[in-house]
Wavefront OBJ file of the C-alpha trace (Angstrom):
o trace
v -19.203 38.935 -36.292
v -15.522 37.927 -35.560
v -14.738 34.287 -37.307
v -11.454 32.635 -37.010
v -11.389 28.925 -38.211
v -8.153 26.964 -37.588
v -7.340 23.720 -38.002
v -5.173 22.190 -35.357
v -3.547 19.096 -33.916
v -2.673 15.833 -35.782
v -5.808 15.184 -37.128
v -6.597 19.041 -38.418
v -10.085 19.580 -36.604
v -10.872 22.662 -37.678
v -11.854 24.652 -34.456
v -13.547 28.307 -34.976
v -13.723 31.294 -33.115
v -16.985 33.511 -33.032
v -16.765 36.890 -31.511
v -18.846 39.651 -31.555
v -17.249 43.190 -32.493
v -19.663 45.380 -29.521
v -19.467 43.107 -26.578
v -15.756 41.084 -27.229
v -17.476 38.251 -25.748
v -16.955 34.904 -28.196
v -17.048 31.320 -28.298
v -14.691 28.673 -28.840
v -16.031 25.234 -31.129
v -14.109 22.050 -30.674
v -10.683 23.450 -29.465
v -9.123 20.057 -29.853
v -5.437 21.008 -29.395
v -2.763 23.845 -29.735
v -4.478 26.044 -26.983
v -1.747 28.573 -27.547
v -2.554 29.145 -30.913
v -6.081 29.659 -30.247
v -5.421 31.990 -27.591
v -2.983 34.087 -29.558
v -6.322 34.697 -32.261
v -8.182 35.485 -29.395
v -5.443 38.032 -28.131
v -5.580 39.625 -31.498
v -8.873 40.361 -31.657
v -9.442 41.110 -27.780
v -12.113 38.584 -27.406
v -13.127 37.209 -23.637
v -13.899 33.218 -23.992
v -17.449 32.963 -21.913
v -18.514 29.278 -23.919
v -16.574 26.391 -24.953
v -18.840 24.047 -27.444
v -17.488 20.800 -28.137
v -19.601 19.243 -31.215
v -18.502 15.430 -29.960
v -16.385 13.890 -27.517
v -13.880 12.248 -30.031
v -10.062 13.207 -28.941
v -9.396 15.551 -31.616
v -12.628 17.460 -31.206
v -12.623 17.976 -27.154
v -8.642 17.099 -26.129
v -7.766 20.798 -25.334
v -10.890 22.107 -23.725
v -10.594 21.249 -20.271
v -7.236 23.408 -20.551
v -9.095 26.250 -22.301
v -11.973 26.494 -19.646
v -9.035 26.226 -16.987
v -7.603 29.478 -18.707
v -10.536 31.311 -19.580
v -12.927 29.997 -16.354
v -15.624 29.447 -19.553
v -17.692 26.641 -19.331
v -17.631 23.497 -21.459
v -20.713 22.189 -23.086
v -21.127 19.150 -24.999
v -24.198 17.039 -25.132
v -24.298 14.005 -22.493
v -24.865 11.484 -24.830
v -21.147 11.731 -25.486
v -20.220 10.534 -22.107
v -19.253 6.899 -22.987
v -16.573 8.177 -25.473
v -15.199 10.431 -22.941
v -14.908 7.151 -20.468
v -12.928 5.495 -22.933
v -10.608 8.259 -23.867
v -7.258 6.949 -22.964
v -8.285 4.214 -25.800
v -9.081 7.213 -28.262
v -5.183 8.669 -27.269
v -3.944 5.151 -28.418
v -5.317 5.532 -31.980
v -3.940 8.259 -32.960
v -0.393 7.426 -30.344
v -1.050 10.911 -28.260
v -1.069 11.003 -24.283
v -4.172 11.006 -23.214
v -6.089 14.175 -22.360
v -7.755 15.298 -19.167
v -11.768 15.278 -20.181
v -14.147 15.672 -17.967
v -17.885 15.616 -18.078
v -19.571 18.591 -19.358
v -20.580 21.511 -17.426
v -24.115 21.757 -19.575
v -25.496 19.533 -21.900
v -26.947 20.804 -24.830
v -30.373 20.215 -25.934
v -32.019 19.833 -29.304
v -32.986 23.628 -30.530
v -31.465 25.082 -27.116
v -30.083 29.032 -27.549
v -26.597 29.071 -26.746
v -24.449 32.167 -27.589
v -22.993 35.163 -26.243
v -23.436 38.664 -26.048
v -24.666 39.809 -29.729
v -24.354 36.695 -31.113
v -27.277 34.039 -30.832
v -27.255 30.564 -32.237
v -29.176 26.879 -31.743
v -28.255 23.878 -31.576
v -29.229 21.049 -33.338
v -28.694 17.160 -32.388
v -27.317 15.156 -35.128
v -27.008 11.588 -34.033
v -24.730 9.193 -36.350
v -21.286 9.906 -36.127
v -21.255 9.677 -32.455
v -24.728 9.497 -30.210
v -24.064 13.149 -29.188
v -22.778 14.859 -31.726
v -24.477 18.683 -32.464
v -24.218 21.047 -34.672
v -24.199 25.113 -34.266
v -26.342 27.150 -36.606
v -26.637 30.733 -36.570
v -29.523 31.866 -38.796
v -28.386 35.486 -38.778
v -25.008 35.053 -40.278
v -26.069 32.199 -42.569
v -23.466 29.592 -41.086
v -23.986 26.065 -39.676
v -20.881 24.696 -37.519
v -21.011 20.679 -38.666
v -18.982 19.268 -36.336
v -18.140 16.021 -37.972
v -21.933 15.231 -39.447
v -21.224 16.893 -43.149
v -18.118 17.409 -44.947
v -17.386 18.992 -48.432
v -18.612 15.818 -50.798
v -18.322 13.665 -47.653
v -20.244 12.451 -44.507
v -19.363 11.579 -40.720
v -17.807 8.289 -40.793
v -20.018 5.877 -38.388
v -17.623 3.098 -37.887
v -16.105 3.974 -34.683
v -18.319 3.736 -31.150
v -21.117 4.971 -31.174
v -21.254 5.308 -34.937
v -24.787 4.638 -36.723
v -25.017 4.903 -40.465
v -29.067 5.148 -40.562
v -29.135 7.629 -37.957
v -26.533 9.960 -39.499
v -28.521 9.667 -42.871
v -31.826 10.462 -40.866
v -29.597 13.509 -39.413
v -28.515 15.061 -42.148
v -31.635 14.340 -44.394
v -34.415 15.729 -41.664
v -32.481 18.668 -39.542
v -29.710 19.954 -41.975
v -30.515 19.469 -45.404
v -33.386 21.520 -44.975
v -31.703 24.469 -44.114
v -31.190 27.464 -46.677
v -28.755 26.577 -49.588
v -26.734 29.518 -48.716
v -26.214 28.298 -45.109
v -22.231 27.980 -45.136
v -20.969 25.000 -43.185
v -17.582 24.598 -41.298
v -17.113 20.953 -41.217
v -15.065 19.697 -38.685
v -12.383 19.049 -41.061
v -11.189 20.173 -44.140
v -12.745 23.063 -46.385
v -15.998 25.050 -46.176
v -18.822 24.648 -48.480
v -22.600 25.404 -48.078
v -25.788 23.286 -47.850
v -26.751 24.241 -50.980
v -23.969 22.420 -52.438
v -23.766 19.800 -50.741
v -28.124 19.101 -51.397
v -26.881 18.783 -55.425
v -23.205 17.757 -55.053
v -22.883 15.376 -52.142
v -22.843 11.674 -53.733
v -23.742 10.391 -50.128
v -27.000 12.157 -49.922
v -28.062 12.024 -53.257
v -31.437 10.310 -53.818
v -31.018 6.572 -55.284
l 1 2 3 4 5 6 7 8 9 10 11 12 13 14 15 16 17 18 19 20 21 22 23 24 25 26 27 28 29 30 31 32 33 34 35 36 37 38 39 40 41 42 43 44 45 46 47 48 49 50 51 52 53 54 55 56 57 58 59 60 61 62 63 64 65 66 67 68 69 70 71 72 73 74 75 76 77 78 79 80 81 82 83 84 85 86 87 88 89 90 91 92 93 94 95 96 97 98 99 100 101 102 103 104 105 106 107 108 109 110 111 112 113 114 115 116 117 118 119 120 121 122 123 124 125 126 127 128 129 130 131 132 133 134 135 136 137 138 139 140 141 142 143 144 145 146 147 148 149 150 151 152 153 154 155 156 157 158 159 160 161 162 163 164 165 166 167 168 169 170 171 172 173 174 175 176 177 178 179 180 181 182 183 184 185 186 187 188 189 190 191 192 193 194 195 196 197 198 199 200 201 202 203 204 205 206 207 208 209 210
């Protein structure tokens, strides 16, 4: 497998590229911004965009996908749920003093345990309410990797104070559908560094047991 994680625009979402090596098909995770960039990695390693997966609909996650599918005619999926934060996304652009983006709905909506992937390279996805009502999360059982969106962090947790935040359901997220996962699942938050859910089980002062 091909994996390129990079963080860009103001906010440093980390958006990652997965490509398989046989079929140069790949997709794209939360291409929030510097499209260029992304489409110089994808140059390099000859890869053909055929899914765009947005893990939430906050601005830095899903700003520059819209562009990408317009480039790469790949389809953007993000889970519906998500569609009230997409309404309000010229409010988003204000908090962080950007133009606002052209989102639009999403061309599939993701369901709980639903197979999405490309050619030689299967994954799931699995809902994570909390840190917004959509959010989702990749995992890929075969490669031992879990794409977090903005659910888990490296000693850290989704922050549920914006809309559609929910503290008790982002607990009940992490605790029932990721925690249980293999401790050497790696996970690629959707910011900042990479660590693995073993780690986090015995490390992660927000989901230790009181």
């Amino acid at each position: 497998m091909i994996r390129e994680t990079l963080p860009v625009g103001l906010l440093g979402c980390n958006c990652t590229i997965l490509g398989d090596e046989t079929s140069h098909e790949a997709m794209v995770v939360d291409p929030g911004d510097e499209i260029p960039r992304i489409l110089a990695l994808l140059a390099k390693h000859q890869l053909k965009v055929k899914l765009i997966l947005v893990t939430h609909a906050h601005i830095d996650h899903i700003a520059g996908a819209q562009t990408l599918k317009e480039i790469t005619g790949a389809p953007v999926l993000y889970n519906q749920a998500d569609l009230p934060l997409v309404a309000m996304m010229d409010i988003q652009a204000g908090w962080i003093g950007v133009p606002p983006p052209t989102v639009l709905g999403p061309d599939h909506s993701p369901q709980d345990e639903e197979a999405i992937g490309v050619q030689g390279l299967e994954g799931k996805v699995i809902l994570t309410p909390g840190h917004t009502e959509g959010s989702l999360c990749l995992y890929l059982p075969q490669h031992h990797l879990l794409l977090a969106g903005d659910t888990l962090f490296a000693g850290s947790v989704g922050r549920t104070d914006l809309p559609g935040g929910n503290a008790n359901k982002l607990l009940n997220s992490l605790r029932r559908r990721l925690l249980p996962l293999p401790d050497e699942t790696a996970v690629i938050p959707g910011h900042g560094p990479l660590t693995t859910i073993g780690t986090e089980r015995e490390q992660n002062p927000f989901l230790l047991e009181t």
